[in-house]
VOGU-3710 file (C-alpha; in Angstrom, 3 decimals, decimal comma):
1> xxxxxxxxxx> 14,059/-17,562/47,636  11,599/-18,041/44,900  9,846/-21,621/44,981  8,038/-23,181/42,146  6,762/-26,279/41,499  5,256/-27,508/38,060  2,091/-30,185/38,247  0,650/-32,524/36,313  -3,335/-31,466/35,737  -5,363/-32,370/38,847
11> xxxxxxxxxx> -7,381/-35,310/38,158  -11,181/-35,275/38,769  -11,884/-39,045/37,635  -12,094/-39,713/41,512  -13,721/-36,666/42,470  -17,461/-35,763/42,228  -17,933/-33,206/39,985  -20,912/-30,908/39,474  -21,828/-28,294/36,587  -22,565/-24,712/38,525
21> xxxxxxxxxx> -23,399/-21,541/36,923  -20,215/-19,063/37,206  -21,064/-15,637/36,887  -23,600/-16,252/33,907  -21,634/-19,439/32,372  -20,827/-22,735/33,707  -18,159/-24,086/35,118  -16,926/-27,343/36,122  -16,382/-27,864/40,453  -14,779/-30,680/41,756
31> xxxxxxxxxx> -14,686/-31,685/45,197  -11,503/-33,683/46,354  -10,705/-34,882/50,111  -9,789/-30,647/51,563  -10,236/-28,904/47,888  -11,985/-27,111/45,862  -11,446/-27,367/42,491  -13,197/-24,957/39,648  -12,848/-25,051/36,098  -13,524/-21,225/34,552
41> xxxxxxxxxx> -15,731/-21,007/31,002  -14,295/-18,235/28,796  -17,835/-16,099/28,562  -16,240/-15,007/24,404  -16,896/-11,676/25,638  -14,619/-8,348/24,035  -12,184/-7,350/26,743  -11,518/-3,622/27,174  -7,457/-4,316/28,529  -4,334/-1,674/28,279
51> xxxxxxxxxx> -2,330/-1,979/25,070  -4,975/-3,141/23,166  -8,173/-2,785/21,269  -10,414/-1,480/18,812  -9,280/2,624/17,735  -11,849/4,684/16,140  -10,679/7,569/13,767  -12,656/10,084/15,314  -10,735/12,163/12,813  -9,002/10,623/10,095
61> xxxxxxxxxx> -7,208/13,807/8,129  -10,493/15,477/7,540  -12,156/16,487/10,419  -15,608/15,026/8,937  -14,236/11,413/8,917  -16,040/9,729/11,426  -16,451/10,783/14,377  -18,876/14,004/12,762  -22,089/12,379/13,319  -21,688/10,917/16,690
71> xxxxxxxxxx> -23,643/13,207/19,610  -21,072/14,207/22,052  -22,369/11,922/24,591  -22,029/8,757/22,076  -19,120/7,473/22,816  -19,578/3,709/20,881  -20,281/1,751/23,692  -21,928/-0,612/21,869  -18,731/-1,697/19,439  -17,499/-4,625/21,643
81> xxxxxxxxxx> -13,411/-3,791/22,405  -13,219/-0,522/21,303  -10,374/1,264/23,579  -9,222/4,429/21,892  -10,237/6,878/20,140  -7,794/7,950/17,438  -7,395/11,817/16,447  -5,254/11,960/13,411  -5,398/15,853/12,089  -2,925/17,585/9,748
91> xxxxxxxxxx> -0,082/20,002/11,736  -2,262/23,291/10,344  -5,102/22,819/12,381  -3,328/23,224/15,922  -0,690/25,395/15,137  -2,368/27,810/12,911  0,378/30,316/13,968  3,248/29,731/15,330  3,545/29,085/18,809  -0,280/29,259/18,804
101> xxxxxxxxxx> -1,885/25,984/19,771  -5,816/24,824/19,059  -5,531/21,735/21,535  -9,555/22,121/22,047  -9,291/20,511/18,610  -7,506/17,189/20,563  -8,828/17,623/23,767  -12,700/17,685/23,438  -12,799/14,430/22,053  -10,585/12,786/24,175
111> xxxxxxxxxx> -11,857/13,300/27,497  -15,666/11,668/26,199  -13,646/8,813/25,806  -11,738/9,536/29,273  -14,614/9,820/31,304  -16,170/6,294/29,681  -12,661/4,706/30,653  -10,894/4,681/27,482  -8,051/6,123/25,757  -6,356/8,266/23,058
121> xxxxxxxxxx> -3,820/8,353/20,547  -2,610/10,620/17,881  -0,884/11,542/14,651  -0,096/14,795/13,104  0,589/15,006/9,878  2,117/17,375/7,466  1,301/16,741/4,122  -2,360/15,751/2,868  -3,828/14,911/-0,292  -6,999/17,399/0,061
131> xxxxxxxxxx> -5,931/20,440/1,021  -3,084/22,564/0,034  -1,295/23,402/3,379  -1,175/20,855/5,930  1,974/22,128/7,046  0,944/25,899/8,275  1,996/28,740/5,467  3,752/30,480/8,181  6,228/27,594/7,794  6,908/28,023/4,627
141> xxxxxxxxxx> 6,759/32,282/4,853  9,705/31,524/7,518  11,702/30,122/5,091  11,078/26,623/4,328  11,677/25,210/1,201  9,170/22,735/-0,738  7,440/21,944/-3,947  4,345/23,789/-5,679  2,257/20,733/-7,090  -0,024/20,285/-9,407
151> xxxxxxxxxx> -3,018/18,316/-7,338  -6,610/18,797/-7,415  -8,370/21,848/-7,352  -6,260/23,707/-4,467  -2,654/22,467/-5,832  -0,113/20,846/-2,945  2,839/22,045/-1,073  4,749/19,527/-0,042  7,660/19,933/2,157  10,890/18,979/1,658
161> xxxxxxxxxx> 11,169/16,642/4,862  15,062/17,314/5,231  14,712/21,261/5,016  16,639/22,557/8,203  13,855/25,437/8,973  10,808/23,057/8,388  12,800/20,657/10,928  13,184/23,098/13,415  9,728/24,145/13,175  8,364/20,492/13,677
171> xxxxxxxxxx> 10,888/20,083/16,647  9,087/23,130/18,188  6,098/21,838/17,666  6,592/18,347/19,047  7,991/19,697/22,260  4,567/21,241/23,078  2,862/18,201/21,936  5,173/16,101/24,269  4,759/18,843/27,147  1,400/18,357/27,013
181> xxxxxxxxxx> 0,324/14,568/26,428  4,062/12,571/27,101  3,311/9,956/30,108  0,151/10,495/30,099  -2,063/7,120/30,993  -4,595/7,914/29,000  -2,343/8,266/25,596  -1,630/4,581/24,597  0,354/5,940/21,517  1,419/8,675/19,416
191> xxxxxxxxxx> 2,333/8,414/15,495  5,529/10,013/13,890  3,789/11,755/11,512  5,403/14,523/9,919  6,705/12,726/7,248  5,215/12,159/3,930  1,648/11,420/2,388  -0,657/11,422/5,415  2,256/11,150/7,512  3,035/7,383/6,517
201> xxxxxxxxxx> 6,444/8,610/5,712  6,168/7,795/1,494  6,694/10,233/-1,167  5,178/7,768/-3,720  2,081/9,626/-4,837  4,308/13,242/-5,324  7,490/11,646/-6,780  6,645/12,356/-10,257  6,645/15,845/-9,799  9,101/16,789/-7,192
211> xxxxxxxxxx> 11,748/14,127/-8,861  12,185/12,600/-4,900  11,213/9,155/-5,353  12,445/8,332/-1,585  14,282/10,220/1,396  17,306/8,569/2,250  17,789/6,854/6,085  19,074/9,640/7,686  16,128/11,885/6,903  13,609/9,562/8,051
221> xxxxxxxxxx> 15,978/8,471/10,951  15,991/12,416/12,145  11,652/12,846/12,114  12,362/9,473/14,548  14,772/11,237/16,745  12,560/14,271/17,119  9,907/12,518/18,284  11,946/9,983/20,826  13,577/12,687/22,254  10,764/14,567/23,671
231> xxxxxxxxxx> 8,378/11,511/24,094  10,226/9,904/26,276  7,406/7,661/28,205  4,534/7,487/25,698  4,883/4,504/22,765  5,735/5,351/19,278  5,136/4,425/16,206  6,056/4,558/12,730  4,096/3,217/9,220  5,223/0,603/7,521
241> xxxxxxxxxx> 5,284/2,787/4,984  8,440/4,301/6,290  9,917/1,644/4,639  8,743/1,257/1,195  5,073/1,403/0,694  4,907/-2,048/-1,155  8,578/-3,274/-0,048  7,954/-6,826/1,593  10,473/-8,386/3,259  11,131/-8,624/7,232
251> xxxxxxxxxx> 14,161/-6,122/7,922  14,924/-2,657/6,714  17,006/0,048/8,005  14,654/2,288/9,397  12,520/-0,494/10,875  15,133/-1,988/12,513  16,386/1,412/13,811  12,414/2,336/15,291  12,711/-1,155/16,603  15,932/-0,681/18,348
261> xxxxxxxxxx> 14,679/2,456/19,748  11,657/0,512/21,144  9,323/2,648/18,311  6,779/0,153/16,975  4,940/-0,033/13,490  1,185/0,425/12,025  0,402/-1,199/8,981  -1,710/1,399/7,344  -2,596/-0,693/4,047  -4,606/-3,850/5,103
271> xxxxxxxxxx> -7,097/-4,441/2,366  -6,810/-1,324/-0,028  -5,835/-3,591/-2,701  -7,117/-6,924/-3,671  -4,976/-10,296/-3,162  -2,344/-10,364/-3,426  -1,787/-7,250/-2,755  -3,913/-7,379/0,465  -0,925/-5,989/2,960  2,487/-6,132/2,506
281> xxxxxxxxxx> 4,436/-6,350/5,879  3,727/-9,060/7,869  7,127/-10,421/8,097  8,262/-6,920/8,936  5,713/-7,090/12,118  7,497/-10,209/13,411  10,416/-8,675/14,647  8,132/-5,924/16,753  5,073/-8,185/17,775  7,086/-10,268/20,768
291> xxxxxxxxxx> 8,153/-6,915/22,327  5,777/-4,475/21,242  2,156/-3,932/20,182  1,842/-3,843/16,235  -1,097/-1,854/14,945  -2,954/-1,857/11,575  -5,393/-0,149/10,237  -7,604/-1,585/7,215  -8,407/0,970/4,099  -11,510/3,179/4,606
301> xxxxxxxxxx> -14,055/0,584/4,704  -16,677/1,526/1,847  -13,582/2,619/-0,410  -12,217/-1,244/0,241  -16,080/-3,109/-0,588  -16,142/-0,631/-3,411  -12,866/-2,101/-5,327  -13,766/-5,476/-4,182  -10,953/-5,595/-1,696  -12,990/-6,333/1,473
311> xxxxxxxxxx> -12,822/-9,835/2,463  -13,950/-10,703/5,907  -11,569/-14,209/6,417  -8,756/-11,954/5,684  -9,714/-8,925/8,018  -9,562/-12,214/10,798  -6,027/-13,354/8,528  -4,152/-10,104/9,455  -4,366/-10,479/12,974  -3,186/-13,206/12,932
321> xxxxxxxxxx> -0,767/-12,777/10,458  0,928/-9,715/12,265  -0,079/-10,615/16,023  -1,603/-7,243/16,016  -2,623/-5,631/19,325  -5,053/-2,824/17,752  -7,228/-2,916/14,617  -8,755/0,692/13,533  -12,058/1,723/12,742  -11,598/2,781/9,600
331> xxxxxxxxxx> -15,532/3,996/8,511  -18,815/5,339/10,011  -18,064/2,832/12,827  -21,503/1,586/12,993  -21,566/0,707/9,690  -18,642/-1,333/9,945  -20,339/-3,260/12,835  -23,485/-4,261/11,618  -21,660/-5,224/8,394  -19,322/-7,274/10,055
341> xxxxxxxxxx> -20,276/-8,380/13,508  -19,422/-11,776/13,204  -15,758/-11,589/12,086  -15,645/-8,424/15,027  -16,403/-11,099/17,359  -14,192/-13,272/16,234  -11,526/-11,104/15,997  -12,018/-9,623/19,766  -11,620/-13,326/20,851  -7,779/-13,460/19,325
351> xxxxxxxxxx> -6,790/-9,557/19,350  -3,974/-8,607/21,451  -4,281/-10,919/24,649  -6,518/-13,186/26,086  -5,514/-14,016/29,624  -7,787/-17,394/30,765  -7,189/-18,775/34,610  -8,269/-22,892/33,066  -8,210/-24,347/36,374  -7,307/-23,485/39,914
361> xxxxxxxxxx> -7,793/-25,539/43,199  -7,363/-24,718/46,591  -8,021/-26,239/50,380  -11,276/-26,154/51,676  -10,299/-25,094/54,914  -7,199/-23,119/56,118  -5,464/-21,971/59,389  -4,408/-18,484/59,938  -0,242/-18,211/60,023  -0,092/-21,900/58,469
371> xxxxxxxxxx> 0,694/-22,048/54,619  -1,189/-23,621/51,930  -1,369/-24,046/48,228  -2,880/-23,226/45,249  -2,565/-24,968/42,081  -3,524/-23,215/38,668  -2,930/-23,057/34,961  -2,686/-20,009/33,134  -2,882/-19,374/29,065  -3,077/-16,371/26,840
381> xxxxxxxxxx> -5,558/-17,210/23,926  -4,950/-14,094/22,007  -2,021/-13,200/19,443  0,171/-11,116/21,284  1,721/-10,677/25,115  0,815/-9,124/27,576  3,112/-6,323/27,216  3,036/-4,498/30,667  2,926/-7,756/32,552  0,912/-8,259/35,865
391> xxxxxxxxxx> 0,436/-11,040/38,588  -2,541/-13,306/39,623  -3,876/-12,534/42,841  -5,824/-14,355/45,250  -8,444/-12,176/47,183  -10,494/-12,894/50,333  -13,222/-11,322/51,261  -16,502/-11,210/53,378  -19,893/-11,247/52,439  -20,026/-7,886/52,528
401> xxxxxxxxxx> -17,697/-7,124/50,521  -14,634/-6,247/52,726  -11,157/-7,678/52,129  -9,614/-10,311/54,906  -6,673/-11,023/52,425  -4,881/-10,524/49,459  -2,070/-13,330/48,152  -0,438/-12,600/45,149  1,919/-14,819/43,057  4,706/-12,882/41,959
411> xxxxxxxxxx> 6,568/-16,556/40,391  4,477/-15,798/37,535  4,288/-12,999/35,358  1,562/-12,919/32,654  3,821/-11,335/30,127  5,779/-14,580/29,787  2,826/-16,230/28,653  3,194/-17,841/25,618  0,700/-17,326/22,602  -0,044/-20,292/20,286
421> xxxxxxxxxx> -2,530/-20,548/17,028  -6,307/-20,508/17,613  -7,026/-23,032/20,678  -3,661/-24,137/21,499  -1,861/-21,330/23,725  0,683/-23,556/25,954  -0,711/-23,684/29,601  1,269/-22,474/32,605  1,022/-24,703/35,538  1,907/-23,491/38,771
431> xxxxxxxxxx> 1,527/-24,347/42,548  2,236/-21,824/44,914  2,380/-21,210/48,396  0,138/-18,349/50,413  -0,426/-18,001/54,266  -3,226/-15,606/55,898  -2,339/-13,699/58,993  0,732/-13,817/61,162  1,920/-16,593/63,787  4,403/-15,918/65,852
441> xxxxxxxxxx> 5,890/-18,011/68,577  8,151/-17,587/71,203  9,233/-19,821/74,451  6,581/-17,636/76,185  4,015/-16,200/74,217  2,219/-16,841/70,625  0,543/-14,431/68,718  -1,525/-14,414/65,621  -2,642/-11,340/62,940  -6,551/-10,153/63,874
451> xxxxxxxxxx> -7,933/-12,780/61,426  -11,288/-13,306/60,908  -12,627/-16,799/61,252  -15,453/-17,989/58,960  -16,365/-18,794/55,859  -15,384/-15,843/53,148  -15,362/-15,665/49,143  -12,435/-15,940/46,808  -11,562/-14,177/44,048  -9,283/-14,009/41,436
461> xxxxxxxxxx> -7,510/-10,986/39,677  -4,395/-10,146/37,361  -2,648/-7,045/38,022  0,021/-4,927/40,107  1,916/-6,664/42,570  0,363/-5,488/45,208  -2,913/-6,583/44,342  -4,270/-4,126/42,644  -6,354/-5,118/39,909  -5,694/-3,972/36,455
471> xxxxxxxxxx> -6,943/-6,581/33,629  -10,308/-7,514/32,475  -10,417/-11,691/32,617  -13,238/-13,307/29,816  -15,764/-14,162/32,993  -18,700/-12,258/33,966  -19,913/-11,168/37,193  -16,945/-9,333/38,889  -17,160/-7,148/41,792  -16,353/-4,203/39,876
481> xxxxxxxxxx> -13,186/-3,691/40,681  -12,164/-6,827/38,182  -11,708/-9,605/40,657  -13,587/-12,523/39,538  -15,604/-15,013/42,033  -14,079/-18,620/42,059  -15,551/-20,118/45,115  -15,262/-20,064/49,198  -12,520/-21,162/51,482  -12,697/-21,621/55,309
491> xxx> -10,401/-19,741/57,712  -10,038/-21,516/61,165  -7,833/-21,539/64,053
//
């Protein structure tokens, strides 16, 4: 039976408190009669956490765009928060015959940012705006029908997105896909992309010419289907665009269908136009952001400063705005940074979540087999929640290193923390109860788990619930394996 008990914030007016250096900040330590109590200093440092972060369009349609003139050992480990790398290529480049697949393309890429730590996503689109076949020619030799344009130099074929044999040849092809990458914890998310311009599933820019201004639900429904039913464990997404490129308004159709199907949305428009055009769908992202990470993506960033749509208060806006979870990089990605650092920083301090232990205390000194408590508050400071959840754990261990215990609080899960506007996230107060090592009594005997005695380090962590670390926390100084150093504790008879 679950026990939980919520507290008033300890009081230090009685106590003598002391400013200490923790991990490279301060922190505030009180001292009452048997505790310890410690006071954490968010260090404002970018936090490299799952479902969430900076993506850099290592390709953004044309293979040039931006990851070209990085050396294959660069992997940006100098933009603070960056998490993915994001490989967006039209369908012609890795299936340049059918059944044929260049996945080198993908994969070469994706595992520098593997071996740093990071991860990948990916669209695949089928129509692009600078060249002529993004959807192979064998497609449309097979039988597919489509439209001849008039674009450019090299003319455009688009194809008609409810054609039975281009279906079938995009189901084919998203099978392998799914075969290859689906479940994989290194993908973070994969686009539906074989619909319209660039794969934001609009016809807007070709409607003049092929007479389809829009493709009706079912259409757009299908290319949703296809996708969900051979990525079944890897998170979708669809543009906003899906439904209507400048539609506002906070439910349509087909975004309450992706919703429904647990398939969440990227804003690709932030900042191509000026105010107030500036982005269009930020109601829509309030039905996705409490369950599901939203993404956007701002307009190529010299195109944006070049129409005078860049505006750095409103780059910070969006976030908050849409409680987005990811924010591209959307230029040469240095650029962008030295440009922009500030609002980058301030930006990595409210992205996705922010998980801050404010205050924990605990008993100085500690039996083995007797319990004992630990009081805490928890907050997330960011915009979004912690999607996959996790627990806080308590670890001991000895000087060198080795573990003596691990106590994890499974009463609260991080996920149910609640976000709030810049400085006020709601604080979760808990106190819980933890016992090291075994006692055991009988009318003859009594026996106690091999504990150590001494004095040993705690630490703090959020992750599985088994104690296996899995978040970065904003405090420097961890062990490595992200458990954080609060203080020590005593272990006695």
């Amino acid at each position: 039976m679950e026990r939980r008990t919520f507290l008033k914030s300890t009081s230090l007016c009685t106590a003598a408190v002391t400013m200490l250096p923790f991990a490279g900040k301060t922190m505030m330590v009180g001292k009452e009669e048997g505790r310890e109590t410690f006071i954490p200093v968010d260090n404002r440092k970018a936090l490299v956490n799952p479902d969430m972060g900076w993506t850099m369009h290592y390709y953004s349609n044309i293979l040039s765009n931006y990851g070209s003139k990085l050396d294959p050992s660069d992997t940006l480990d100098d933009f603070p928060g960056l998490s993915t790398v994001y490989l967006r290529v039209p369908w012609a480049f890795l299936e340049p015959e059918e059944g044929k697949y260049n996945w080198e393309l993908l994969d070469t890429p994706a595992q520098r940012w593997i071996e740093k730590g990071k991860r990948v996503a990916f669209r695949v689109s089928a129509e692009e705006s600078w060249m002529k076949y993004a959807t192979p020619q064998w497609v449309k030799n097979a039988g597919a029908k489509g439209f001849d344009l008039e674009w450019g130099e090299q003319g455009l074929w688009e194809p008609k997105f409810d054609d039975r044999i281009f279906l079938e040849k995009v189901e084919n092809f998203v099978a392998a896909m799914a075969h290859r990458y689906d479940g994989s914890p290194y993908v973070d998310f994969v686009d539906v992309g074989h619909m319209g311009m660039w794969g934001e599933g609009h016809t807007v820019f070709t409607a003049a010419q092929t007479k389809v201004n829009d493709y009706p639900f079912e259409v757009k429904k299908k290319h949703i289907d296809i996708y969900l039913k051979h990525f079944k464990n890897t998170l979708l997404c669809i543009s906003d665009d899906f439904a209507g490129h400048d539609k506002a308004g906070k439910n349509f159709p087909i975004s309450d269908y992706a919703f429904s199907r647990g398939v969440t949305i990227r804003d690709d428009s932030i900042m191509v136009q000026k105010p107030p055009r500036h982005w269009y769908h930020a109601e829509m992202a309030q039905q996705f952001w409490p369950k599901l990470p939203v993404i956007l993506e701002h307009e190529h960033y010299g195109s944006s400063v070049e129409r005078g749509a860049w505006d750095q208060e409103r780059f910070l806006q969006s976030v908050e705005e849409y409680h987005a979870s990811y924010m591209s990089i959307h230029w040469w990605p240095r650029i962008l940074l030295n440009e922009n650092r500030d609002v980058i920083d301030k930006i990595n301090l409210r992205m996705g979540y922010r998980l801050q232990l404010k205050e924990v205390s605990w008993p100085d000194k500690i039996n083995v087999g007797e319990t004992f408590r630990i009081k805490y508050k928890w907050s997330n400071a960011g915009v979004a929640p912690c999607y996959r959840g996790g627990y806080p754990c308590f670890t001991v261990k000895d000087k060198k290193g080795g573990i003596i215990a691990v106590l994890v609080d499974e009463q609260l899960n991080v996920k149910n923390l609640k976000t709030g506007a810049p400085g006020e996230s709601p604080l979760k107060t808990m106190e819980s109860e933890f016992t090291i090592g075994l006692a055991y009594k009988d009318s003859i005997k009594s026996f106690a788990r091999n504990v150590q005695r001494g004095t040993f380090e705690l630490y703090v962590s959020v992750g599985q619930a088994d104690g296996t670390p899995v978040y970065e926390l904003p405090y420097s100084g961890d062990d490595g394996f992200k458990r954080y150093k609060l203080g020590s504790i005593s272990i006695e008879e």
